[in-house]
matplotlib code that plots the C-alpha trace (Angstrom):
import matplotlib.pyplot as plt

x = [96.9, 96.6, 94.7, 97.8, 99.9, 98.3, 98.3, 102.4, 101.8, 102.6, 100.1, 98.5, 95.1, 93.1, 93.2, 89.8, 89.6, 93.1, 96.6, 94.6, 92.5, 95.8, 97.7, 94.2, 94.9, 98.4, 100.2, 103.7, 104.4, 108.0, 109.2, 109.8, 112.3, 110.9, 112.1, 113.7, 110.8, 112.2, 111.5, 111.1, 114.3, 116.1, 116.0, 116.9, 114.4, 116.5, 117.7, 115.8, 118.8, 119.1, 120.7, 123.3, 125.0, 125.3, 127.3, 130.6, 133.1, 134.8, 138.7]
y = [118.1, 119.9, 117.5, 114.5, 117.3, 117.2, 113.8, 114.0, 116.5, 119.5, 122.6, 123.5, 124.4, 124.4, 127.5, 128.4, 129.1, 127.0, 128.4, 130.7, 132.5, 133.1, 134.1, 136.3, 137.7, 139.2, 136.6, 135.8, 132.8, 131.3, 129.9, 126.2, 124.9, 122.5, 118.6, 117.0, 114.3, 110.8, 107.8, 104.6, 103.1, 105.7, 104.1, 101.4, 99.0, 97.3, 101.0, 103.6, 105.3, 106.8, 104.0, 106.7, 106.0, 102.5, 103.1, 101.4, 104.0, 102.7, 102.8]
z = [92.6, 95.8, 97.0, 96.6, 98.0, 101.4, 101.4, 101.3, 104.3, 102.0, 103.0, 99.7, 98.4, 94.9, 92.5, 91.8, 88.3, 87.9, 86.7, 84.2, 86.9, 88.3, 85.1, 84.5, 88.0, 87.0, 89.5, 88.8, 87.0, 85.9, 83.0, 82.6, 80.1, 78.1, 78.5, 75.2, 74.0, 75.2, 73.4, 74.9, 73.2, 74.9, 78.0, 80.0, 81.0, 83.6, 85.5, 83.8, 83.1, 79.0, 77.4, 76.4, 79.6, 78.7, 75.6, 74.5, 73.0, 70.3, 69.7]

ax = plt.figure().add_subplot(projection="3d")
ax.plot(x, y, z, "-o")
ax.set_aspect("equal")
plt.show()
């Protein structure tokens, strides 16, 4: 990872030991909320936008 990072131009450098060395370490660390599972079907294949967005209300 750090390596595509600096290949954006992005300063960045590789954990040694990765993100548990760092959680080991007693390094801050912040929650992520976790993404609802998305199904293939649930998206368009001609925008990539969910095919929720596509739907016709009916009267």
């Amino acid at each position: 990872m750090a390596l595509t990072l600096r290949e954006r131009g992005i300063p960045a450098w590789a954990l040694k030991g990765g993100l548990a060395a760092w959680q080991r370490a007693g390094y801050p660390t912040e929650p992520k909320a976790v993404e609802q599972a998305t199904q293939i079907e649930d998206v368009c294949p001609e925008c990539g936008r969910p095919m929720a967005e596509h739907a016709v209300p009916t009267p």
